[in-house]
N, C-alpha and C positions, 0 to 999 in steps of 0.2 A: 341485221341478223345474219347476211351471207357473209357478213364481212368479219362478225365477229365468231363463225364456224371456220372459214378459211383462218383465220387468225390461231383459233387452236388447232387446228390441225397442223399449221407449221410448228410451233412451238411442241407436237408431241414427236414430230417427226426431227425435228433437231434434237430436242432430250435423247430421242431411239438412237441417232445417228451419234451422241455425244456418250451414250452408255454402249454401246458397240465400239467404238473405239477406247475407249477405258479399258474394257474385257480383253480385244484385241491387244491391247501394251502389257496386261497384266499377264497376260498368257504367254505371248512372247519374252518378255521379263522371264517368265519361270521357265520356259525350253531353253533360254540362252543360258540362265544359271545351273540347268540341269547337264546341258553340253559344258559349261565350264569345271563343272564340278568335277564331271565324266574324265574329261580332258585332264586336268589336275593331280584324278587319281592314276591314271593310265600313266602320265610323264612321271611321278612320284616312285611310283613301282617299277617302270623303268630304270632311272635312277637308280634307286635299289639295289636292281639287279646288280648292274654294273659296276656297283662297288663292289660287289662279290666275284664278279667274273672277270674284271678290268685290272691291271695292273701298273701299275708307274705312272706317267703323267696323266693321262686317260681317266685311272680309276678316282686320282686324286682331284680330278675338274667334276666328276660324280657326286665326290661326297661332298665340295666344296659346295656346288649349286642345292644339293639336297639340306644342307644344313641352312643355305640360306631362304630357302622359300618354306621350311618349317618351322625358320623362327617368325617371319615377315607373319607368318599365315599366323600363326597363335598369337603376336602382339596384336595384330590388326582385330582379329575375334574377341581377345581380353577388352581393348579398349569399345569397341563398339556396343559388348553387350552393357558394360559400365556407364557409359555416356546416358547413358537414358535413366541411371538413376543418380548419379553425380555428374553435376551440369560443368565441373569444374575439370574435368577430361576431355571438353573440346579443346583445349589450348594444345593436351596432349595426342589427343587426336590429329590436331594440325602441323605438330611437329612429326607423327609418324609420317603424315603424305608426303612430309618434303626428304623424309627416308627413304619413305619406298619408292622415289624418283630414283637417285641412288644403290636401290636394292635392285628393279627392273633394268638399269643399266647395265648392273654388275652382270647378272642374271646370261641379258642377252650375252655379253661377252664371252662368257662362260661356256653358252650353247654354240657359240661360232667356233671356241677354241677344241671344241670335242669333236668335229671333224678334220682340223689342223693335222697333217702330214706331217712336219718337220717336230720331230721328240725333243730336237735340240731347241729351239725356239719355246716349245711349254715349257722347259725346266728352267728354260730363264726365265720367262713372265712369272714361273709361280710362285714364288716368293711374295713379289707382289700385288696378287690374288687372295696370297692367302690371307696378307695384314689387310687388304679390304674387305676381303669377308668375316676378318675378328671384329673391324671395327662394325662395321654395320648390324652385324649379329647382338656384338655387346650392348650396344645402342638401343637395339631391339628389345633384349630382354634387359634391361634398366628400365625402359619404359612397361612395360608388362609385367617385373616383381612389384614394381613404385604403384602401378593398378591394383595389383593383387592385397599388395599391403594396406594399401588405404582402404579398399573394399572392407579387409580383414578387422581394422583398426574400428571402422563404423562401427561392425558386427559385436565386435566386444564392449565398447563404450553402451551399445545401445541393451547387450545383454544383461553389464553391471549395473544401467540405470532399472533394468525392469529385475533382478534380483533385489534389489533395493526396494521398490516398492511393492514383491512380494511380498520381503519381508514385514514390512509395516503393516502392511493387512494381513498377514499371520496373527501379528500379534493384536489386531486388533479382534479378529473373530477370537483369540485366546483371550478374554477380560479378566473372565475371571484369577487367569493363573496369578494377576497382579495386585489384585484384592487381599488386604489384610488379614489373617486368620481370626475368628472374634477369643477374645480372652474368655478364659475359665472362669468360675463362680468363687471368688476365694470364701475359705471356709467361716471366716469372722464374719460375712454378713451371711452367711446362710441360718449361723445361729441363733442370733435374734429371732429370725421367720417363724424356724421351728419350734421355740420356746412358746412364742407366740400362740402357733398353732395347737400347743398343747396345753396351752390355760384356755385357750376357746375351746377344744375339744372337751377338759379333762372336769369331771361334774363336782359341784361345789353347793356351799351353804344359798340358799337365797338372799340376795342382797334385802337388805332392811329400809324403807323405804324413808328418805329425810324427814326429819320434826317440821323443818321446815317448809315442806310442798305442802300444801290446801287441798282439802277433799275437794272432790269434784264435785259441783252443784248436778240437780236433773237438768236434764234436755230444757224442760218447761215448767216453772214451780208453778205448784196448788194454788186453784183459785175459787174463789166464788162458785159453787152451783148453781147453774140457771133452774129458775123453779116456771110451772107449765101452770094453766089457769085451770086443770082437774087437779091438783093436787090440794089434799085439806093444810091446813095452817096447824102447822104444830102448839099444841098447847103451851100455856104457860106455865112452869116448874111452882108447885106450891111453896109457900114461903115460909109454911108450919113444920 
């Protein structure tokens, strides 16, 4: 008996200990995605700025980084929230990660070269800055219209198949619209009817009864009287 109280008691104290750290990661999970988020907006609007305020090599490593972490950011959200209802986006989901390997790289470069001192040295790199940030960009949104579209494509397929079977149970609750109209009385048989109806209504000779029908006999023919032992005997009729 002590042994199978110590026994739950571990096992409630390891569940507490294994549902406290669950809470724990989940909690953490949600600070760090709230500081990343925080973070993301903060450098974004930065960014921003500085395409406004910034000019010549400077402003143009601003917009180049801004363009590419706003497209990273929207294919990676297009594809993620689709994955969970077409299974056939994780292939495309695995080719974004080996992208945004590529995109994070470009990225950091990007952040290094916006402190860079020498003006003459960024107008050489940016040329080829800037064909790596069309290519990756373009990449990006090909993989997110091709999401958008196929999502798109379901939606319609799936709205023409349920039109279509509106329609048919339209027309089923309408039955009647499809029912025959009944035809009219044409007037050649309705006159027989009434001619009819007016030798039965219209008063006449009594018919004559055949030579040939036999009178009706009674219910019971005449028979014999019973005679009673008071009653006298009738005489005999004289013969004179």
């Amino acid at each position: 008996m002590i042994a199978v109280i110590a026994l739950l008691f571990l096992l409630f104290v390891v569940l507490g200990a294994y549902a406290t750290v669950k809470a724990v990661g989940a909690a953490k999970r949600g600070v760090d995605r709230t500081i990343s988020g925080a973070r993301r907006t903060v450098e974004d609007s930065t960014l921003r700025a500085r395409t406004f305020t910034q000019f010549g090599p400077a402003g143009e490593i601003a917009q180049l980084r801004l363009k590419l972490r706003t497209s990273m950011r929207a294919t990676q959200d297009a594809l993620q929230a689709g994955v969970g209802e077409d299974e056939s986006l994780r292939e495309s989901l695995g080719l974004f990660e080996r992208l945004s390997a590529h995109g994070r790289e470009l990225d950091d470069e990007l952040k290094r070269l916006e402190t860079e001192p020498d003006k003459g040295t960024l107008t050489t790199r940016l040329p080829g800055l800037r064909e790596r940030t069309e290519r990756i960009t373009g990449s990006a949104d090909s993989l997110r219209w091709a999401a958008r579209d196929r999502a798109r494509r379901f939606a319609e397929d799936d709205l023409d198949s349920l039109s279509a079977q509106i329609d048919v149970e339209a027309g089923a609750l309408r039955h009647w619209t499809t029912e025959p109209e009944p035809t009219s009385a044409r007037p050649e048989a309705s006159a027989p009817d009434a001619s009819a109806s007016d030798s039965r209504t219209r008063p006449g000779p009594p018919r004559s009864r055949p030579a040939e029908e036999p009178t009706r006999t009674a219910l019971t023919p005449p028979g014999r009287r019973p005679t009673y032992p008071w009653q006298k005997k009738p005489r005999p009729e004289s013969t004179t």
